[in-house]
C-alpha positions in Angstrom: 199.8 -43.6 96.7 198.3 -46.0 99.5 200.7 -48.5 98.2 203.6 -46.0 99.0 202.0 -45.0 102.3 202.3 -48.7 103.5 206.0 -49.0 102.4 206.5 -45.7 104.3 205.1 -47.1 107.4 206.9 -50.2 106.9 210.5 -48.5 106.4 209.9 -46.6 109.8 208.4 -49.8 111.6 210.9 -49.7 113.8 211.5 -46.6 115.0 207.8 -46.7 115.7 207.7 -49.8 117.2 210.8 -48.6 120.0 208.7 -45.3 120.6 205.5 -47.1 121.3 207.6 -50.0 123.8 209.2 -46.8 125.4 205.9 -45.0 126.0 203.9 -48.4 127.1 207.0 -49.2 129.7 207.0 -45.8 131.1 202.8 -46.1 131.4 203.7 -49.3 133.2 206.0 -47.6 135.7 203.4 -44.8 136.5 201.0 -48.0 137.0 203.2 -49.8 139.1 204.3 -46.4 141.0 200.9 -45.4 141.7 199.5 -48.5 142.7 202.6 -48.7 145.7 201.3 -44.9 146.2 205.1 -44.1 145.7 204.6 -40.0 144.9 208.2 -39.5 143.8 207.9 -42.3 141.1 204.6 -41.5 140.1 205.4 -37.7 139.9 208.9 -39.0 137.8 206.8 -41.4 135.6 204.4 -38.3 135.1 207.6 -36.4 133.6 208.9 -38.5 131.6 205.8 -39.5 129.7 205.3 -35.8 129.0 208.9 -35.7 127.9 208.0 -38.8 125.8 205.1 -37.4 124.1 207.3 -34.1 123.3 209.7 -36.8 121.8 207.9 -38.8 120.1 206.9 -35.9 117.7 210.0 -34.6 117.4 211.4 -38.0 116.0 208.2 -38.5 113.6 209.2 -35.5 112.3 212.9 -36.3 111.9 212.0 -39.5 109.9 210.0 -38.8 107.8 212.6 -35.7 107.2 215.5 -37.7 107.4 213.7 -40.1 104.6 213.1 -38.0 102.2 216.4 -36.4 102.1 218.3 -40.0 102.5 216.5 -40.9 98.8 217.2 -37.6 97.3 220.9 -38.3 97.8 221.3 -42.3 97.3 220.6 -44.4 94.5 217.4 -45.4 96.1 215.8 -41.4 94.8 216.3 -42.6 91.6 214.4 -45.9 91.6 211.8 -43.6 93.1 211.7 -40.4 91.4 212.3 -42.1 88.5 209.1 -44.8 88.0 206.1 -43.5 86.5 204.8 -42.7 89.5 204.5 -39.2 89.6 206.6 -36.8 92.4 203.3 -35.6 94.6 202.3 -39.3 94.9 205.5 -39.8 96.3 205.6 -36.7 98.7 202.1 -37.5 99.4 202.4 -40.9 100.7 205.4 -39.6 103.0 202.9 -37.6 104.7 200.6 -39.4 104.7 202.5 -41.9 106.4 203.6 -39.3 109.0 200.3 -38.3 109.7 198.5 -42.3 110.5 201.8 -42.3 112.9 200.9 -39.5 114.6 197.3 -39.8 114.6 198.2 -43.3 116.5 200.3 -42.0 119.3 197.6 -39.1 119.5 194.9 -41.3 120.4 197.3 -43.5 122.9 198.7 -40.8 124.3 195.1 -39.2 124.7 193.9 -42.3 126.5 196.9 -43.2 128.6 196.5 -39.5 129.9 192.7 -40.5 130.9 193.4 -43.0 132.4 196.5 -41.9 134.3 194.8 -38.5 135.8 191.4 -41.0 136.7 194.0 -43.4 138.4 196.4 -40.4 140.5 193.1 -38.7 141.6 191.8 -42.1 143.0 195.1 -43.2 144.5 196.2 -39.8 145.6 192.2 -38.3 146.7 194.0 -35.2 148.3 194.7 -33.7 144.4 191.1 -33.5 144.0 191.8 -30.2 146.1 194.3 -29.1 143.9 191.2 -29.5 140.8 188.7 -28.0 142.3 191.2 -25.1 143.2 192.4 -24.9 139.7 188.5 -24.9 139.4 188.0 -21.9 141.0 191.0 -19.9 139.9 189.2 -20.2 136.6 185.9 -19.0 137.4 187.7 -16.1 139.2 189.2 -14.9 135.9 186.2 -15.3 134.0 186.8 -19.1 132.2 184.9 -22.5 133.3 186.9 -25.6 133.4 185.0 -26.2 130.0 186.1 -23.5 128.5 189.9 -23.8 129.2 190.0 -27.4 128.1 188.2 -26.2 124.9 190.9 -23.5 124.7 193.3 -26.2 125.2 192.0 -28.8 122.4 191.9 -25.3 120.0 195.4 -24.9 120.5 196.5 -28.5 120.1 194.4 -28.7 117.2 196.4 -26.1 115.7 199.9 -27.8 116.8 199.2 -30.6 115.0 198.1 -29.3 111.6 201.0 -26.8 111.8 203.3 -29.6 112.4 202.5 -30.7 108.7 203.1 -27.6 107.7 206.3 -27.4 108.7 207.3 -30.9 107.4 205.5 -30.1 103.9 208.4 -27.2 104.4 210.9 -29.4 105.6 210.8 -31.4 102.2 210.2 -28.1 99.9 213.6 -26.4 101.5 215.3 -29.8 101.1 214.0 -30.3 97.0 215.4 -27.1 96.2 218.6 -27.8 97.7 218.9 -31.0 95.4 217.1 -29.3 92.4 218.1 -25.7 92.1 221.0 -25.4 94.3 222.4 -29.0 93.7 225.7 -28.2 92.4 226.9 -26.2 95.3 229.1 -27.0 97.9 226.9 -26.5 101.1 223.3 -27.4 99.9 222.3 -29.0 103.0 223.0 -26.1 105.1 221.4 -24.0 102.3 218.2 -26.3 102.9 218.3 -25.4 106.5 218.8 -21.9 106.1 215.5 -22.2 103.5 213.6 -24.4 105.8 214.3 -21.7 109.1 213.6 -18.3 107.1 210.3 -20.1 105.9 209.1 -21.4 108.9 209.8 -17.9 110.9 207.9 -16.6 107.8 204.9 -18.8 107.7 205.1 -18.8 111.9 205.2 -14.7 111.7 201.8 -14.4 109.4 199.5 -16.8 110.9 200.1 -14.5 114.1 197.5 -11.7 112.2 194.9 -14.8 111.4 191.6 -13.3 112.8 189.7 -14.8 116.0 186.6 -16.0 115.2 185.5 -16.3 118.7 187.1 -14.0 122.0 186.7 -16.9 124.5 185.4 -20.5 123.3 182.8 -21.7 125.7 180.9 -24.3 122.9 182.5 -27.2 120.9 180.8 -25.9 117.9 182.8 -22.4 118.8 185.7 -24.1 119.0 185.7 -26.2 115.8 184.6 -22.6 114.2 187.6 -21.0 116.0 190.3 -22.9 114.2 188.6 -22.1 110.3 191.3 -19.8 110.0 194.2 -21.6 111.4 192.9 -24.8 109.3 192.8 -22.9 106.1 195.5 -21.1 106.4 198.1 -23.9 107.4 196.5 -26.3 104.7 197.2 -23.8 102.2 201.4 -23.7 103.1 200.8 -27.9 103.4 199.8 -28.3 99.7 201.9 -25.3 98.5 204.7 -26.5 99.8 204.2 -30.3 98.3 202.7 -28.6 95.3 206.2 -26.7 94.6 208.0 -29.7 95.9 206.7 -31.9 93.0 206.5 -29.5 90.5 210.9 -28.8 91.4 210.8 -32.6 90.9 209.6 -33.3 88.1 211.4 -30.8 86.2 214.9 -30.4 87.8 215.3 -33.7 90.0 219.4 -34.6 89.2 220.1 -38.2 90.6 
C-alpha cells in the first residue's frame, strides 16, 4: 500500500505544488505589506490566506475524489483494480495519500498563522488592545483565553477527521454507482444523490454524540472530549472503504 501511497502523491504533485506556491506568495505579500505597515494590504493578504486555507481543502478533497472516479471509468481502473493487489489497498493508499497532503498544509498553515499574528501585533502594537479586549470579553462569559483556543483545537480536530469521513463516502457513493448501478443512464448523478443523503445522514447522528466535558479548560479534557467524535467518525471511515472494497472485489465492471 505505501508503494501506492507514493504514486498517489506523485499523480497529484502538481496540483500540490500550485497550492503550496499560491499560499507561500500570498504569505510573502502579508510580509511585504506588513513590513511597509500598509493595513489595507495586510488586512487583504489576511483574507485571502484564510480563503486559501478554506481552498486548499476543498481541492484535496476534489482530487483525490476526482481520481478515484477518473480510474473507475477509464482503462487505467482496470490495470488497477485488476492486479493482485487487493481493492482496500488501493482505496487505502488514496487516503492515505489525502491525509500526508493535508497533514502538510496543516502544519504550514499552522505556522504561517504564528508567525503572521506574532508579526501584525509587533508591527501594528495598537491590536494588542483589541486581544486583551477579546481577553476580557471571555472572562466576562465565564471562558479563559485557554479555554477558547482549546475549544477551538476540539473543533478543528473534529473538522479534519470528519473530512475523511466524508471522502471515505465520497468513494463508497461513487463504487456503487460503477458496481451496482453501472448500467444506468445517470450513475454519476446517482452517486451524488448517494454521497448527499449519506453525508446529511452521518452529519445528522454525530449531532446526539455525548459531551464528555461541558467546557474544556485542560488539554487532557480536550483530547478526552473528542473520544466520541474520533470513534464515531473512524467507524463511517473504515465502513465506508470496508463496503467500498468489498463492492469491488465482487461487482467492479471495467
Amino acid at each position: 500500500m505505501l508503494r501506492l501511497t507514493k504514486y498517489e502523491l506523485r499523480k497529484n504533485i502538481m496540483g500540490t505544488v500550485i497550492l503550496f506556491g499560491i499560499i507561500i506568495g500570498l504569505e510573502i505579500y502579508f510580509v511585504i505589506s506588513a513590513l511597509l505597515e500598509n493595513r489595507d494590504h495586510t488586512a487583504m493578504a489576511t483574507a485571502f490566506l484564510v480563503i486559501a486555507a478554506c481552498v486548499s481543502y476543498f481541492c484535496l478533497f476534489f482530487f483525490g475524489v476526482s481520481s478515484y472516479s477518473k480510474e473507475l471509468r477509464s482503462k487505467t481502473g482496470y490495470l488497477t483494480f485488476m492486479t493482485p493487489i487487493s481493492s482496500f489497498s488501493v482505496i487505502g493508499s488514496k487516503l492515505l495519500s489525502i491525509f500526508i497532503t493535508g497533514v502538510f498544509f496543516v502544519i504550514l498553515l499552522s505556522v504561517l498563522a504564528c508567525i503572521d499574528m506574532a508579526m501584525f501585533e509587533n508591527v501594528f502594537p495598537e491590536t494588542q488592545l483589541f486581544t486583551d479586549f477579546l481577553d476580557g470579553l471571555f472572562n466576562m462569559a465565564g471562558y479563559s483565553p485557554e479555554e477558547f483556543w482549546l475549544t477551538v483545537l476540539v473543533n478543528v480536530a473534529i473538522i479534519l477527521i470528519s473530512f475523511y469521513a466524508v471522502i471515505a463516502l465520497a468513494y463508497m457513493s461513487i463504487t456503487l454507482s460503477s458496481t451496482i448501478f453501472q448500467n444506468k443512464k445517470y450513475k454519476g448523478v446517482i452517486s451524488v444523490i448517494i454521497f448527499i443523503l449519506l453525508t446529511l445522514l452521518v452529519s445528522k447522528i454525530s449531532e446526539f454524540l455525548p459531551d464528555i466535558y461541558e467546557n474544556v479548560t485542560r488539554m487532557g479534557e480536550a483530547m478526552l472530549q473528542i473520544v466520541p467524535q474520533l470513534i464515531y467518525w473512524l467507524a463511517i471511515t473504515i465502513g465506508a472503504l470496508f463496503l467500498s472494497g468489498k463492492f469491488l472485489d465482487k461487482k467492479v465492471s471495467l
